[in-house]
Residue, then its C-alpha position, 0 to 999 in steps of 0.5 A: x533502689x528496693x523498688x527498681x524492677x530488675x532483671x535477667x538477661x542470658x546468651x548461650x553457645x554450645x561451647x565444649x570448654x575442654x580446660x575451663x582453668x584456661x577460660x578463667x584465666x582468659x577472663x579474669x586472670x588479671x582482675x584482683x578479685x574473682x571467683x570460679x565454683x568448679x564443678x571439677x567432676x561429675x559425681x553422685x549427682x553433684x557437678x553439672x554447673x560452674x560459675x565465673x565472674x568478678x564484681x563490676x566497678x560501679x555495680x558490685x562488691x565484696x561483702x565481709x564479715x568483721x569481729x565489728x559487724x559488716x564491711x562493704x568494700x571496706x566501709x562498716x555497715x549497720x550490719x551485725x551479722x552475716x546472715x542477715x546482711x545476706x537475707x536483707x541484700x538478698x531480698x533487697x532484687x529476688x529474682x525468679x530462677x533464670x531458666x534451669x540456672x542454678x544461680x540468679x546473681x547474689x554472692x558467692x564466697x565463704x563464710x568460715x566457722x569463726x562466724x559461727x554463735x555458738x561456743x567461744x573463740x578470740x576472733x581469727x586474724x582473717x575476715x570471719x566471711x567474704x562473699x563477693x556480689x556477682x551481677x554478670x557472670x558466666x556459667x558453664x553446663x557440663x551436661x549439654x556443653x554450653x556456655x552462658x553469660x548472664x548479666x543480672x540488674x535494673x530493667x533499664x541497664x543499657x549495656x547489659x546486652x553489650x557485656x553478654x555479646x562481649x563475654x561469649x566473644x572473649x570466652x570463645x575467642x580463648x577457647x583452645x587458644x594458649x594467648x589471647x589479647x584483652x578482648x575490646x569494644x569502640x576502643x574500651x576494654x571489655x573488662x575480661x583479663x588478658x593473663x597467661x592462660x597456662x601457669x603450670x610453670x609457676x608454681x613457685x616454692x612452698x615450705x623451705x624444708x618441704x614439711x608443713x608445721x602443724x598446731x599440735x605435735x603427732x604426741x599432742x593430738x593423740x594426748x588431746x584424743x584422751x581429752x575427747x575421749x573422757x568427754x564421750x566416757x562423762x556424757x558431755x559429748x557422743x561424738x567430737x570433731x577435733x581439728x587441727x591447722x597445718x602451716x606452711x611458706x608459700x611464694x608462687x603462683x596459687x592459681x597454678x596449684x590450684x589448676x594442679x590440684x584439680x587435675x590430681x584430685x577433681x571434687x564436685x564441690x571444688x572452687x577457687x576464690x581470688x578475694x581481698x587479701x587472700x586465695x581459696x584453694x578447695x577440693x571439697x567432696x561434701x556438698x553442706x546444703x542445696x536449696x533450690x527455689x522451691x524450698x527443697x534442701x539437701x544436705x550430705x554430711x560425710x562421716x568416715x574416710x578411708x585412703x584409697x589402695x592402688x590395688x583394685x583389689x585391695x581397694x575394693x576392700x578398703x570401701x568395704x571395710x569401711x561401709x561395715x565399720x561399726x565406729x564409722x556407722x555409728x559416727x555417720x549415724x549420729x551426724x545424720x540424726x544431728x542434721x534431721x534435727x536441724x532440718x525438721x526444725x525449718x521444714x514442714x512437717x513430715x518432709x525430712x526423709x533419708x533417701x540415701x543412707x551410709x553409702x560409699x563414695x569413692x574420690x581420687x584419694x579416699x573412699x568416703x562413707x555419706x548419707x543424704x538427708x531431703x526435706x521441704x522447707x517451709x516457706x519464707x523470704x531468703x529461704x536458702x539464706x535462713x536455712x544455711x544459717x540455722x544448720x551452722x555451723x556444719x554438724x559433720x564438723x562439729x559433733x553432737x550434741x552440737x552446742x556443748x561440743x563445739x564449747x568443749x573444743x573451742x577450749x581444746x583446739x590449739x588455733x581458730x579454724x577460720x575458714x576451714x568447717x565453714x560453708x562456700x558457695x554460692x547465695x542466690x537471689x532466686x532463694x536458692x543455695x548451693x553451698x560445701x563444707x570447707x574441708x579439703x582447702x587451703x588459705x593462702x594469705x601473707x604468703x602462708x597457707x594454711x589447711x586444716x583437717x581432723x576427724x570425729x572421733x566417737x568412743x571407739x575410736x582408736x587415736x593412732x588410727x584417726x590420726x592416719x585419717x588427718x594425714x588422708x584428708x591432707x595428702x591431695x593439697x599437700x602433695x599439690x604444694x609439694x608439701x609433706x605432713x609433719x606426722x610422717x617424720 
């Protein structure tokens, strides 16, 4: 009911979860559906908060994005697009922000790049978004050590303070355990899992021949380049994001692979999601857009990528090369500038600034040149909602000018990207956003995965140089499935 009072109730304990994979696995290692957004590491200001739950019977549900319109557990809405469905389900209870939390309950999930309206594609096999409503979760504070269970909903629920008492409980019961039983209450379940805390030994088998397929041929993207390139040489583009989908078997464990990739390559964008009819597996370092209740935005679109060196010194070389790079500042410009548009079009007059520009980030696999854009948003219901729909789909996977070079790639690309170049995170009911670029992640569905990854490539690009970049931005997921790329045969 729009006009039932809501709201926020909290526990919190100083809990130093030292394996927060375990903790999720204690909690919702057997719920079909559940979600974590894992700060994995702490980095350039991004990655104090995770966030866990799954949706309540009775009082939550997934949210799915259709070639039709909307779908609510499986029944069709009157919705036609995702972003409204989110801003008018959004508005329906806004909270104030819970203490220093970054989420007040709302959605967490995906919305891919198949929901984008501009360009055309034949709509993907897969939902074009899935976004499950979370009205208790837990969430983890990696810069004080505490664990805090939330439960969000009507002024009257009357077992709101039960669910937070019986979450801190089964969270520290699981903490340092390697079993636990399911945790219970005057002889009912609790509702938090009771699965295997430690699934390394399940990893399962991917890809029979230990090589995933790709969309394309190593001769074909570097025929398509010249493609792109006669696009940049008439002036119909001045920087296009090709992309390209690898494939491959999978029967196994993906929350073991997950827990696996996150141990080789922590991002602080990282995620898992356990969503109907398939598994989010997500390394993303780049953060799409951050608005916190007060309308303030960031966004860091990332624009060249280099693989790191073993050799200190040799990789010292390899960030510096990159951050002087003539192509790679030229393609970081013209991204920044695609999004300082975007921006200026939803923010008050005079806000957007450049705090940071062209530096280098250095991950666990690559160095990345990112530049951060700020402005102050101005003032409108479901501000965080609005603002991600208007900067989609994300310029650093698109190209500039964006519209006639996401037509001119639709017409190019062997496969719809899906998932991949969407946006994931997390669409809170205080108005805030905290959302990544899907780049880094695998789909697993249908036991297939599938992962995508490309580049921009501007007029100086050489071809078998972005090429190397494609392998780059794959090697931490394949290598996690055990997997090779198909461009090093």
């Amino acid at each position: 009911m729009p006009d039932q009072t809501w709201r926020a109730l909290t526990r919190r304990t100083r809990a130093h979860i030292t394996d927060p994979a375990a903790l999720f696995a204690a909690l919702y290692g057997d719920r079909p559906t559940a979600v974590w957004l894992d700060s994995a590491r702490r980095a350039y200001g991004m990655g104090r908060w995770s966030i866990m739950g799954a949706p309540e019977t009775g009082r939550d549900h997934v949210l799915e994005a259709t070639p039709c319109g909307i779908r609510i557990d499986g029944r069709e809405t009157n919705d036609l697009d995702v972003w409204d469905a989110l801003a008018d389900r959004i508005g329906e209870h806004p909270m104030v922000p819970i203490d220093d939390l970054p989420f007040a309950g709302g959605y967490i999930g995906y919305v891919g790049y198949g929901a984008k309206t501009i360009g055309a594609r034949p709509a993907p096999d897969e939902p074009a978004a899935q976004l499950v409503h979370l009205s208790r979760f837990v969430v983890l504070d990696h810069d004080t050590g505490e664990l805090i269970a939330v439960a969000v909903g009507p002024d009257d629920e009357p077992d709101a303070g039960a669910w937070l008492d019986e979450a801190l409980a089964a969270a520290c019961g699981a903490r340092g355990s390697r079993h636990r039983s399911a945790f219970e209450v005057d002889g009912a379940s609790s509702g938090f899992g009771d699965g295997p805390l430690d699934a390394r030994d399940t990893v399962g088998t991917a890809a029979a021949n230990g090589t995933a397929r790709a969309s394309v041929t190593r001769a074909q993207y570097l025929s398509d380049l010249d493609d792109v390139s006669s696009w940049l040489y008439a002036g119909d583009s001045y920087e296009a994001c090709y992309t390209y989908n690898l494939r491959f078997g999978f029967s196994g464990d993906a929350f073991a692979v997950y827990r696996r990739l996150r141990e080789a390559n922590p991002a602080p964008n990282a995620a898992y999601l356990r969503l109907p009819g398939r598994e989010v597996l997500s390394c993303s370092p780049e953060r799409y857009l951050r608005v916190d209740p007060h309308g303030r935005a960031e966004t860091k679109p990332i624009k060249g990528t280099v693989r790191r060196e073993t050799d200190p010194d040799a990789d010292a070389r390899a960030a510096s090369v990159l951050a002087a790079d003539p192509k790679t500042r030229a393609e970081n410009l013209m991204i920044v500038d695609l999004l300082r548009n975007d921006l200026g079009r939803i923010a008050q007059p005079g806000t957007v600034e450049v705090p940071n520009f062209m530096a280098v980030e250095s991950y666990e696999t690559v160095h990345q040149l990112v530049t951060t854009v700020q402005a102050q948003l101005r003032p409108r219901a479901a501000v965080g909602v609005r603002a991600a729909e208007a900067l989609f789909p994300p310029g650093s996977m698109t190209g500039a000018p964006k519209q006639r070079s996401v037509e001119l790639l639709d017409g190019l690309e062997a496969e719809p990207r899906g998932a991949y170049s969407g946006v994931l995170g997390a669409f809170s009911r205080c108005g805030a956003v905290d959302l990544s670029v899907v780049i880094r992640t695998a789909v697993v569905a249908d036991g297939e995965v599938t992962i995508g990854t490309g580049g921009a490539i501007t007029i100086d690009s050489r071809p078998e140089a972005e090429a190397e970049e494609t392998v780059a931005k794959a090697d931490a997921l394949l290598r996690a499935f055990g997997v090779d790329h198909p461009f090093l045969r």
